[in-house]
C-alpha positions in Angstrom: 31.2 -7.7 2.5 29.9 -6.3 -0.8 29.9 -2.5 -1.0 25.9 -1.2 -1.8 26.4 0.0 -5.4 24.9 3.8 -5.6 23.3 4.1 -8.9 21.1 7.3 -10.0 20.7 6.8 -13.7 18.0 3.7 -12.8 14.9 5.6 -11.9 11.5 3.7 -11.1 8.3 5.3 -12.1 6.0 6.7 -9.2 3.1 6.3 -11.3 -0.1 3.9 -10.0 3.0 1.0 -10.2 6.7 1.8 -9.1 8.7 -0.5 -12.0 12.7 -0.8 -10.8 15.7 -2.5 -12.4 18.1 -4.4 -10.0 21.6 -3.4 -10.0 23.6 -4.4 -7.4 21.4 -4.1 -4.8 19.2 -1.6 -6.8 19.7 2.1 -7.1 16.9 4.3 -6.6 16.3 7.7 -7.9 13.8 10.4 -6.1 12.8 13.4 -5.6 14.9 16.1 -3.8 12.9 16.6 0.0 13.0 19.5 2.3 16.0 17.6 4.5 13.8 19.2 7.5 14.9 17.0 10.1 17.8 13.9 10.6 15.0 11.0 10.1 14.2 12.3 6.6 17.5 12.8 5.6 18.1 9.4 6.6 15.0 8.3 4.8 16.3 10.3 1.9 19.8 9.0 1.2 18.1 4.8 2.2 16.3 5.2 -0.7 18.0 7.0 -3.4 21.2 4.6 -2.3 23.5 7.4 -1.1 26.6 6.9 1.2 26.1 3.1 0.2 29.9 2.8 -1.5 32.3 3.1 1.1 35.2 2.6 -1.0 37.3 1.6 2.1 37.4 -2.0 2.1 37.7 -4.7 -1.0 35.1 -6.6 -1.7 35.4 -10.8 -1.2 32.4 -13.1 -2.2 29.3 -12.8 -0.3 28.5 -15.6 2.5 24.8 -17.2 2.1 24.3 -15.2 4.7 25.4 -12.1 3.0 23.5 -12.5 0.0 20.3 -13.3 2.0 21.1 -9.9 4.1 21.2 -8.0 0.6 18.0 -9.1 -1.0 16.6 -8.3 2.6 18.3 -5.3 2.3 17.4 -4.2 -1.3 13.8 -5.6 -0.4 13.9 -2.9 2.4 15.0 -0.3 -0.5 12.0 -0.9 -2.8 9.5 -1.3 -0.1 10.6 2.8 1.9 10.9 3.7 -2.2 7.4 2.5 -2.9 5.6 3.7 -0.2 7.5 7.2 0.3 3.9 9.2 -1.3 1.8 6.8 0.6 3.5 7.0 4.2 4.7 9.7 6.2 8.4 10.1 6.6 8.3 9.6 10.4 6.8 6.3 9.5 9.7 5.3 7.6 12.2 6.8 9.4 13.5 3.8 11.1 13.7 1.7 7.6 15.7 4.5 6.2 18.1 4.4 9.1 18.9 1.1 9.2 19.0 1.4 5.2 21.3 4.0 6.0 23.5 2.7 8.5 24.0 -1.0 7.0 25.0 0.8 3.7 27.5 2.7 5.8 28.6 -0.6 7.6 29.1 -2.8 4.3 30.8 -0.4 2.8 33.6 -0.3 5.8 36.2 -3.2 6.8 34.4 -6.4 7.1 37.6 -8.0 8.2 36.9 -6.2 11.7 34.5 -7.0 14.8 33.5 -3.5 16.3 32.5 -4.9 19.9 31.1 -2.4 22.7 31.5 -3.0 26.1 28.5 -1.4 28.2 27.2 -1.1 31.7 25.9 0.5 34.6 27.3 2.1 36.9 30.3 0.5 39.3 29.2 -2.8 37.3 33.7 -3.4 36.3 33.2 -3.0 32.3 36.5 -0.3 32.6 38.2 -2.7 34.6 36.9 -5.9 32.1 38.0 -3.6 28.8 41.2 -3.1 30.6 41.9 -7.2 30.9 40.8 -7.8 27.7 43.1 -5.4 26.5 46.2 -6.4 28.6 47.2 -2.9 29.1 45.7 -0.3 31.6 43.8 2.0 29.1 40.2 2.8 30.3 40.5 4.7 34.0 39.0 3.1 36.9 38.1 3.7 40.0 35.4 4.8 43.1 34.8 8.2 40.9 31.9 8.2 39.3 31.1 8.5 36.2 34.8 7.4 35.4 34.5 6.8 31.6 33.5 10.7 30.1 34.0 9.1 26.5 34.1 6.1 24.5 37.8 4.4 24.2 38.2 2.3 21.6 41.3 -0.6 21.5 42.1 -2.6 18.1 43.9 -5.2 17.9 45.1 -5.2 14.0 45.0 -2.0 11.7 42.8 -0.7 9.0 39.5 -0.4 11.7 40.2 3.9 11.1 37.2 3.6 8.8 35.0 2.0 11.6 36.0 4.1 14.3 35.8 7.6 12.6 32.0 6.2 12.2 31.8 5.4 16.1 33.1 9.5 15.5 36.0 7.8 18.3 39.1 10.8 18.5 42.5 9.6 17.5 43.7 10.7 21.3 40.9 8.1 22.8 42.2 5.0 20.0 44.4 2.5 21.6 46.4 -0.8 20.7 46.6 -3.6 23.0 49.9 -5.5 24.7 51.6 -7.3 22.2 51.2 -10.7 23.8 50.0 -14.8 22.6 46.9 -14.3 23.5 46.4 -10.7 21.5 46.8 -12.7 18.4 43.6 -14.5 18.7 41.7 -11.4 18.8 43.0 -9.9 15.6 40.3 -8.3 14.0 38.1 -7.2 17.1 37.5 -3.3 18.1 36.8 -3.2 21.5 35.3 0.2 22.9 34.6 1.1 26.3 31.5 3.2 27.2 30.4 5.6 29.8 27.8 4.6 32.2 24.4 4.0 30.7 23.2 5.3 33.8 25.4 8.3 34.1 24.1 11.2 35.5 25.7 13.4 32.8 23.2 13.1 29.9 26.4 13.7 27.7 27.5 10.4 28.9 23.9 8.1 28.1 23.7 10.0 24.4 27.1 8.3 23.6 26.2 5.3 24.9 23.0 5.0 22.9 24.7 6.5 19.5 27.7 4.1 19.8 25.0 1.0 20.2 23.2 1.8 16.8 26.4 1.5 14.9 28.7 -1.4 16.9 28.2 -5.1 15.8 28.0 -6.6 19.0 27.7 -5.8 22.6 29.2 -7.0 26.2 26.7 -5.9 28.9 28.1 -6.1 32.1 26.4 -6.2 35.5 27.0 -6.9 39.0 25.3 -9.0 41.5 23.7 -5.6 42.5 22.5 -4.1 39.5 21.8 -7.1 37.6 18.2 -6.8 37.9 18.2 -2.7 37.3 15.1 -1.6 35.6 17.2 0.5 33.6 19.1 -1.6 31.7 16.3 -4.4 30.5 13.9 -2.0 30.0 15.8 0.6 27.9 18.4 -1.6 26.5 17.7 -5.4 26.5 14.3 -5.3 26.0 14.3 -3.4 23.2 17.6 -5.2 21.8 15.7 -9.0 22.3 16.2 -9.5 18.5 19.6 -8.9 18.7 20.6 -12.2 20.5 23.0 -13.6 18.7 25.4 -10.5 18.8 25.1 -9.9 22.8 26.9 -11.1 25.6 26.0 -10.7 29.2 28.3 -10.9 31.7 28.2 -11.3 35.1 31.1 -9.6 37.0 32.9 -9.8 40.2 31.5 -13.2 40.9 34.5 -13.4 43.3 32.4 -11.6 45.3 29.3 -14.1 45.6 30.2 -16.9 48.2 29.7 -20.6 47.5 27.2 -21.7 44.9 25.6 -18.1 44.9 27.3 -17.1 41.8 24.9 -20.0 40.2 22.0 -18.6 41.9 22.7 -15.3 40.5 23.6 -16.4 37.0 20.1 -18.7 36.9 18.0 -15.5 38.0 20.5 -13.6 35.4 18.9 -15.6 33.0 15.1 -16.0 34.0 15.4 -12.0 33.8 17.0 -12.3 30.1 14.2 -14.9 29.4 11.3 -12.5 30.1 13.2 -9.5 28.3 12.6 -12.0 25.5 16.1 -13.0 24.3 17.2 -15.8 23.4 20.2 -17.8 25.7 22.4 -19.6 23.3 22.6 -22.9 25.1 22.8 -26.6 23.7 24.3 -24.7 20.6 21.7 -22.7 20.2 21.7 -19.1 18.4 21.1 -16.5 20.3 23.0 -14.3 23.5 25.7 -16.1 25.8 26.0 -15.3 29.3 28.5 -16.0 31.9 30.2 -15.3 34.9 33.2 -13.6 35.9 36.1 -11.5 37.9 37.9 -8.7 35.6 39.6 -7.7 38.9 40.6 -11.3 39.7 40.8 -12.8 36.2 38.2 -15.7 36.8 36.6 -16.5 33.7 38.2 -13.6 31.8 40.3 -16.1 29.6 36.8 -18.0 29.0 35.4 -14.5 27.5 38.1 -13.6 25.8 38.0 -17.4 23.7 34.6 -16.4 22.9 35.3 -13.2 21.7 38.3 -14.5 19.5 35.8 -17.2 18.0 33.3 -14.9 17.5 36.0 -12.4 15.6 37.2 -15.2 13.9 33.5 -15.7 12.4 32.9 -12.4 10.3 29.7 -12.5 10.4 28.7 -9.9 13.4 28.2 -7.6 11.1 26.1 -9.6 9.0 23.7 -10.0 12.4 23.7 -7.4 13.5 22.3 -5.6 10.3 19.9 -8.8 10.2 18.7 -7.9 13.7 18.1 -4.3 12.5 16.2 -4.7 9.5 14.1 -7.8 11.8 13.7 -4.8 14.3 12.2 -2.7 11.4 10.1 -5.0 9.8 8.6 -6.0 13.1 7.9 -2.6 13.5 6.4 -2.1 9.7 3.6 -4.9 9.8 1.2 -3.0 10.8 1.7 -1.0 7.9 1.8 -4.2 5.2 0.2 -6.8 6.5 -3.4 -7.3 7.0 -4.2 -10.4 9.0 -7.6 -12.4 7.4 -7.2 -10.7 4.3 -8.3 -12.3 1.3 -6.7 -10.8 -1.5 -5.6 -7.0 -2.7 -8.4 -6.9 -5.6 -11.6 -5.6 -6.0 -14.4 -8.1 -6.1 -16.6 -8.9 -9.2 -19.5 -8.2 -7.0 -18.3 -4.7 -5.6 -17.8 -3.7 -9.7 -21.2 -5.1 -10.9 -23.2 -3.3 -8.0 -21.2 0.2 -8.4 -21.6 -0.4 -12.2 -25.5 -1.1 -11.6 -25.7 2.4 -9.1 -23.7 4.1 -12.1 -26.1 3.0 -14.6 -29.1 3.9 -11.9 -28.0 7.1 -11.7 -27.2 8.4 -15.3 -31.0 6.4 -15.7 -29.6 4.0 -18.2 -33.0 2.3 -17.5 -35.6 4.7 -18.4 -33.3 6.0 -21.2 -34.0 2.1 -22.2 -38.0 2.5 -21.7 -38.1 5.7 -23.6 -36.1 4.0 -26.3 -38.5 1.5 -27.0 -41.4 3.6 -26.5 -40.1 6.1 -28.7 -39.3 3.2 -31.3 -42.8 1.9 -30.9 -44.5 5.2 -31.2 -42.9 6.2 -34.3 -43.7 2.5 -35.9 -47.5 3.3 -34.7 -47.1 6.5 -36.7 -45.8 4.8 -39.8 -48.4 2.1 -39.4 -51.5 3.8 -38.1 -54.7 5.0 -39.9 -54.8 8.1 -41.8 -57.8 9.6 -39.4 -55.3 8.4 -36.3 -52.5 10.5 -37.8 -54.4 13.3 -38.2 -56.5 13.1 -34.8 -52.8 12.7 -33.2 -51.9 15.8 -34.8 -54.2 18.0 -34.0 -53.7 16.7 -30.3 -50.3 17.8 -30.5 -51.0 20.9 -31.9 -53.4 22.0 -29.1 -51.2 20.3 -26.2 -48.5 22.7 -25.5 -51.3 25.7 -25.1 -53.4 22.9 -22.8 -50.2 22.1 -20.9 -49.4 25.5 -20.5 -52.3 26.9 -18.9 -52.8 24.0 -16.6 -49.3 25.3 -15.0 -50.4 28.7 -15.3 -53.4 27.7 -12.9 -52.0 25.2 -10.9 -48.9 27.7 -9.8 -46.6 24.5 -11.2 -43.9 26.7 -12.8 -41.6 27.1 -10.1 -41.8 23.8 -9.1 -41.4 22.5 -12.6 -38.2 24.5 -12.9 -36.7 23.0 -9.8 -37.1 19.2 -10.9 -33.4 19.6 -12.9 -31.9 20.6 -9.8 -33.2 18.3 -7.7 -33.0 15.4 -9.9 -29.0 16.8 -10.1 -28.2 16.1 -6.8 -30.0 13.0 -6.5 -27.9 11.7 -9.1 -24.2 13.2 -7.6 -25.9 11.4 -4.3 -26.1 8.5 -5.6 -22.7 8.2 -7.7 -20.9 9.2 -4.7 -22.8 6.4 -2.3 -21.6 4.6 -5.1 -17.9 5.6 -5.0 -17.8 5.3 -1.3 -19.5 1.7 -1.5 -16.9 0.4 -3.8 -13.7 2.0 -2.5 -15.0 0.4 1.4 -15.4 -3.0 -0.2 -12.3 -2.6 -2.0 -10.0 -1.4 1.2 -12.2 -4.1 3.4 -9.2 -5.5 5.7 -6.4 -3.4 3.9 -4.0 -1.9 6.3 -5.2 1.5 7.8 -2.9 3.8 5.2 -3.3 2.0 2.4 -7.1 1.6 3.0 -6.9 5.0 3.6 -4.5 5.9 0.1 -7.5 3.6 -1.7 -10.4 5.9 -0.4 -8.7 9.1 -1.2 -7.8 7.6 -4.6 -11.5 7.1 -5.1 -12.5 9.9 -4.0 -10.0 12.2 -6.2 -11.0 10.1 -9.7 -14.9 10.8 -8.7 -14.6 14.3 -8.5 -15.7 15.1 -11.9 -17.7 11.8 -12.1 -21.0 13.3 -12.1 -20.0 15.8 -14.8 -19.1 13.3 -17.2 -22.2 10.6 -16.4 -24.2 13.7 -17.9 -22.2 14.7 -20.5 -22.7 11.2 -21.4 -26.3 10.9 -21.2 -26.6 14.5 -23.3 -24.1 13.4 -26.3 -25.8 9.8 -26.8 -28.2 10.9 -28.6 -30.7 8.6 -29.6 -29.1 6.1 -27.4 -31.0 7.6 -24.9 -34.3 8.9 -26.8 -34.0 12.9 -26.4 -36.5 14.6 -28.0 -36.3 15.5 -31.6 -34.0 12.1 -32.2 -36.2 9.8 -34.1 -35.3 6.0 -34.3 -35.0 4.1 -37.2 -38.9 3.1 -38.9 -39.3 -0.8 -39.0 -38.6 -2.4 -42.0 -41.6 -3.8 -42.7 -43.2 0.0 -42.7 -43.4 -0.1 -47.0 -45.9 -3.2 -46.9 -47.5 -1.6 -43.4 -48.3 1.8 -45.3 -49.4 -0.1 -48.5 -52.3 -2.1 -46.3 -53.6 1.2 -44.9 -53.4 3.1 -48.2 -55.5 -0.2 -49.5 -57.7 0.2 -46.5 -58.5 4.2 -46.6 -59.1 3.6 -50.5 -61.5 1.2 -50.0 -63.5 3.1 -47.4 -63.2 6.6 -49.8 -64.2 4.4 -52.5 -67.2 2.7 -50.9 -68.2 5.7 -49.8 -68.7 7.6 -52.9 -70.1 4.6 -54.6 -72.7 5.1 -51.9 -73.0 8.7 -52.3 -73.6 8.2 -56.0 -76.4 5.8 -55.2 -77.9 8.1 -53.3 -77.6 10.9 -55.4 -79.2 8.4 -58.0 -76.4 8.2 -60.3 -75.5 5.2 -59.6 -78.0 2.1 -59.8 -79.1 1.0 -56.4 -76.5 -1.7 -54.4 -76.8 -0.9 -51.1 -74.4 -4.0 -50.0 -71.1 -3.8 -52.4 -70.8 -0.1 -51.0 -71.5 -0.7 -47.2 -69.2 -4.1 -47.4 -65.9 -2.4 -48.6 -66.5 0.9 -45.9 -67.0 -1.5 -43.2 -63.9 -4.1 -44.9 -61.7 -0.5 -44.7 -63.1 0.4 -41.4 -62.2 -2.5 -39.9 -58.8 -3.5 -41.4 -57.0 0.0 -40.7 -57.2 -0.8 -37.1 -56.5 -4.6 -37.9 -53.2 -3.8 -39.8 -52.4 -1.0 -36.9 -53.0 -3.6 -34.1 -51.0 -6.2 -36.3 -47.8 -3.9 -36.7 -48.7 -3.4 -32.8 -47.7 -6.3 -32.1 -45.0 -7.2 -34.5 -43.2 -3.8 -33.2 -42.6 -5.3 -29.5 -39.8 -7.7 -30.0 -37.5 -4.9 -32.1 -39.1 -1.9 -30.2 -37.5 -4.0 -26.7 -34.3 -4.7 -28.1 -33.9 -1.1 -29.2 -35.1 0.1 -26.0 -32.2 -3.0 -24.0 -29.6 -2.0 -26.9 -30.0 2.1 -25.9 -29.8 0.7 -22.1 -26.8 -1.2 -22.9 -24.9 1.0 -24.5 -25.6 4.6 -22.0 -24.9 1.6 -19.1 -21.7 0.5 -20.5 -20.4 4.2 -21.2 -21.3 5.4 -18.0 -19.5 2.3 -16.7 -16.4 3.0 -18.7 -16.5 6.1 -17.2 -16.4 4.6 -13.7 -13.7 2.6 -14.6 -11.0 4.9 -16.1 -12.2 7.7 -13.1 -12.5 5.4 -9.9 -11.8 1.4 -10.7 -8.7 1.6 -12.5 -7.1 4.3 -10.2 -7.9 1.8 -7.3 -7.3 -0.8 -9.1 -3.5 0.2 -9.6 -3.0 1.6 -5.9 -4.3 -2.0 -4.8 -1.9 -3.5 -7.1 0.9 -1.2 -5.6 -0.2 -2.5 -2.0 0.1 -6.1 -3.3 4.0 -5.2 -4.5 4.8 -3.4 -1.7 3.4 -6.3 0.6 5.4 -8.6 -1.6 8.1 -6.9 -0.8 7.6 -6.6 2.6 7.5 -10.5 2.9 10.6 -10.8 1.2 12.2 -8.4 4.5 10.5 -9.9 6.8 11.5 -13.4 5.9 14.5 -13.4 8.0 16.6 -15.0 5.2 19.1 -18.0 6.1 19.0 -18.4 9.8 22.8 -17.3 10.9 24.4 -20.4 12.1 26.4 -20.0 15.6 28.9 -22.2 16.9 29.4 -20.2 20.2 29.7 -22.5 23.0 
C-alpha cells in the first residue's frame, strides 16, 4: 500500500468555490478547531491529511484496486474539506474517521492480514484461536468471561506497527508453533476478543474498538446463540457492507447429530441473508460461512486454508477500508444527493421574475413614465405659444400657495409626511418576497443543508439590498426624472420656436395694422389685418399640436431608455448581492455532489477467489 502523502503548503480557498491541487492523494490545509471532542479531532486531522504517513512500511505499486480505493479516498478528503462551513462536525464525523483510520492503516505493513476472531459468549472462538494457532495461548474454560483482553498471535514479524494500533500489550503478543502448516499463514495477525456479550462493559468497549481497526473478522457462534439478537443486530447488521472481509463460523458442529449441522448452517444463512450480507457462494464476493469443531478439529484445517488464501491475497485491507468509506457514503446521501433534481442552477425564469420584482420595487416603471412625460413636457415648453408659456407660468406661480392651503384645510399634512415611510416598507416588502422567491426556486429539491446554506446565503447578500435599490434610484439622476433634472430639448426645437415666433408676429402685426385702421391712420382694410390675426391664432396651436405629436416617439424611448437603465442597475445590484452569492454556493453543491459520486462509486469491484 501507498502511504497518504501529508502536505500543508497546498491550501484550497474556502471562498464561494474551494479550488485544490492533487498531490498524492491531496493535502489539505484548514483552519485550527476547538479539538472539543474525539469526532472533531478526527474530522480535523481527515481533512488537513494528518497521521496519513506512517513511515513504517515501504511502499510497492498500487493494485487497481488500490488506486481506485485512493481516488475514493481523496474524493472523501475534498468532499469533508468542502463542506466543513456548510455541515456540522457531528455530521462529518464518521467521514473523518474513516479518513482517519484508512490513513493510519495504509501507512502500516500491508504485507500483514490483522484478522479478529469474535463471539459470544461459550460460542469456542478461545478454543478456535487456540487451533489456529497450534499452541495453547488464549485461556479457556467454563469461567466466564474467560478472555479480559484482546490476544493477538502473528505468524511472521514486522506486524508491531499494526498491533500497537489494536493498542495490543507486548505481554498479551504471541507467535504460533513452528509447524508446515504455520507457513501458509505467514502474514496473518490473528487476535482473540473478549465476549461481545460480556457482562463487564470493559470487555464489549474492546471488542467494538478492535472491530473499527482489524481487516477482517471470524464470528463465531454455536448452535445456541447462533440466532442471538445481539450479535446481528449490533454487529452483523450494521457490518452487511463488509461481506467480503467476514467469516462466520459455525462451531462445535460435533455436537449437532446427523444432518442437523446442515439444518443449522441453512438457517445460519437465511439469518445472514436478512441481516443483508452477502454469502460468497458460486464464487461470489461477499462473507463465507461454515461449519466446524475447534475442540475436535473438524473443519478447522478447511478454515485455516481459507484464511491462508485469504492472507495470501493482500487485499483485506484494501476491503475493508472500501467497506468503510461504502458505510460512510451510504450514510452521506442524504446530505449530497437529491433524488428528481434537475440541475444545481438557478433558472432563467427565477432571475427574470426577481429581476422584474427588483425593478417593481425601486419603480423602474414610473421612473420610465415620468421620464417621458417630463421629456414631453419640456418639448411642449420649447414648442408652445408665447400666451401658453406665460399662462403656464403664472399657474405655477400661484400653485404651491393653492396646494398649500388645500392641506392646511384638508388636515393632509401628517398624512402627506407618512407616504415616504410607507412607501419604504412597501418596497423592503417587496425586495425581500423577492429574495425569498428566488432563493426557494433556487434550493427547489436541493438537499436539506444545502438548501438551507442557499437561503441563508440570500438572505445575508439582501441585507443591505433595499439600501442600495434607493441609493440607486437617488443618484440616477435624470434617469429617473427627479425634479429640477431637465431632459435634453428635441432637436427640432430651433425650427419649432422659429414657427411660433412667425406666428405671434403675425398676430402682433395684424393687430396693430388693425388698430391703426381704427385709429384712422391707416386706410381702411378690414380683411389683410383680420386674415394674418386669425392665420397666427390658428397656427400657434397648429405648430404646438404638430411638435405634440412628433415628441411621442423620442419622448417614449427616453421614458423606456430611463426604465432601462434604473432596471438594469437595480438588477446588477441583485446580482452582485443575492444571485451571484447563490449562484457560487450552488456551484459549490454541484462540486461537492461531484465529489460525492466519485465516493460513492464503489470503484473496481474487489475480485474474490474464496471458495
Amino acid at each position: 500500500m501507498t502511504a497518504v502523502t501529508d502536505r500543508t503548503d497546498d491550501r484550497w480557498d474556502d471562498g464561494f468555490i474551494a479550488r485544490s491541487r492533487r498531490v498524492g492523494v491531496g493535502g489539505i490545509d484548514v483552519e485550527d478547531g476547538d479539538g472539543g471532542d474525539e469526532g472533531d479531532d478526527a474530522l480535523l486531522r481527515a481533512v488537513s491529511g494528518a497521521g496519513s504517513d506512517g513511515g513504517k512500511a515501504p511502499s510497492p505499486p498500487l493494485s487497481p484496486e488500490g488506486q481506485a480505493l485512493r481516488t475514493r479516498l481523496e474524493a472523501l478528503r475534498q468532499l469533508v474539506g468542502l463542506s466543513r462551513t456548510r455541515l456540522d462536525g457531528k455530521t462529518l464525523a464518521e467521514a473523518g474517521r474513516v479518513l482517519d483510520e484508512a490513513a493510519a492503516r495504509r501507512g502500516l505493513s500491508p504485507q500483514h492480514t490483522v484478522v479478529a476472531i469474535a463471539g459470544a459468549t461459550g460460542s469456542g472462538k478461545s478454543t478456535l484461536f487456540n487451533s489456529l494457532a497450534g499452541v495453547q495461548i488464549s485461556e479457556t474454560g467454563l469461567r466466564r468471561p474467560t478472555t479480559a483482553a484482546p490476544i493477538a498471535c502473528s505468524w511472521s514479524d514486522g506486524a508491531a506497527g499494526l498491533l500497537d494500533r489494536l493498542e495490543i500489550p507486548g505481554r498479551l503478543r504471541r507467535r504460533p508453533r513452528e509447524t508446515s502448516e504455520a507457513g501458509a499463514l505467514r502474514g496473518m495477525v490473528l487476535v482473540d476478543l473478549p465476549d461481545l456479550d460480556s457482562a463487564v462493559r470493559a470487555h464489549r468497549d474492546h471488542v467494538d474498538r478492535v472491530l473499527a481497526l482489524v481487516d477482517a473478522v471470524v464470528w463465531v457462534v454455536d448452535p445456541e446463540k447462533y440466532a442471538d439478537a445481539v450479535l446481528h443486530e449490533r454487529y452483523l447488521r450494521p457490518l452487511a457492507g463488509h461481506a467480503e472481509v467476514t467469516f462466520v463460523v459455525l462451531n462445535q458442529v460435533d455436537r449437532l447429530p446427523g444432518e442437523s449441522a446442515d439444518l443449522v448452517l441453512d438457517d445460519l444463512r437465511r439469518l445472514l441473508d436478512d441481516d443483508g450480507i452477502a454469502l460468497g457462494e458460486h464464487d461470489e464476493p461477499g462473507a463465507t460461512v461454515l461449519g466446524l469443531s475447534a475442540l475436535t478439529g473438524e473443519g478447522v484445517g478447511e478454515l485455516r486454508d481459507l484464511l491462508a488464501q485469504f492472507t495470501q491475497e493482500k487485499g483485506a485491507a484494501t476491503r475493508r477500508i472500501c467497506a468503510d468509506v461504502d458505510r460512510a457514503a451510504v450514510r452521506l446521501r442524504p446530505l449530497y444527493v437529491a433524488d428528481g433534481h434537475p440541475g444545481p442552477e438557478i433558472g432563467e425564469a427565477a432571475r427574470a421574475e426577481f429581476e422584474d420584482q427588483l425593478a417593481e420595487a425601486v419603480g423602474a416603471y414610473a421612473a420610465g413614465l415620468a421620464a417621458e412625460r417630463a421629456w414631453r413636457r419640456n418639448a411642449g415648453k420649447a414648442c408652445g405659444t408665447p400666451w401658453l408659456r406665460l399662462w403656464r407660468w403664472y399657474e405655477n406661480r400661484r400653485a404651491p400657495r393653492t396646494l398649500a392651503a388645500l392641506a392646511v384645510i384638508g388636515g393632509r399634512g401628517s398624512a402627506a409626511a407618512q407616504a415616504p415611510d410607507e412607501e419604504e416598507v412597501t418596497a423592503r416588502q417587496r425586495v425581500e418576497q423577492a429574495v425569498r422567491a428566488v432563493a426557494d426556486a433556487a434550493a427547489d429539491g436541493l438537499p436539506d443543508p444545502w438548501a438551507q446554506a442557499v437561503r441563508e446565503t440570500a438572505v445575508r447578500g439582501a441585507e443591505q439590498l433595499p439600501e442600495a435599490l434607493d441609493e440607486i434610484a437617488v443618484t440616477l439622476g435624470p434617469a429617473v426624472a427627479v425634479p429640477g433634472a431637465k431632459p435634453p430639448r428635441p432637436a427640432w426645437w430651433p425650427a419649432a420656436v422659429l414657427a411660433q415666433a412667425a406666428m405671434t408676429l403675425l398676430q402682433v402685426y395684424g393687430g396693430l395694422w388693425l388698430v391703426g385702421q381704427i385709429a384712422g391712420v391707416l386706410e381702411p382694410r378690414l380683411m389683410p389685418p383680420v386674415l394674418l390675426m386669425v392665420a397666427g391664432i390658428v397656427g400657434g396651436p397648429l405648430v404646438e399640436w404638430t411638435c405634440s405629436i412628433a415628441a411621442r416617439g423620442p419622448a417614449r424611448r427616453y421614458g423606456q431608455d430611463a426604465e432601462r437603465r434604473l432596471r438594469q442597475a437595480a438588477a446588477g445590484c441583485g446580482r452582485a448581492r443575492v444571485l451571484e452569492p447563490v449562484a457560487a454556493e450552488l456551484l459549490r453543491y454541484r462540486e461537492v455532489r461531484e465529489q460525492y459520486a466519485t465516493v460513492s462509486a464503489g470503484g473496481t469491484k474487489l475480485s474474490t477467489t474464496r471458495e
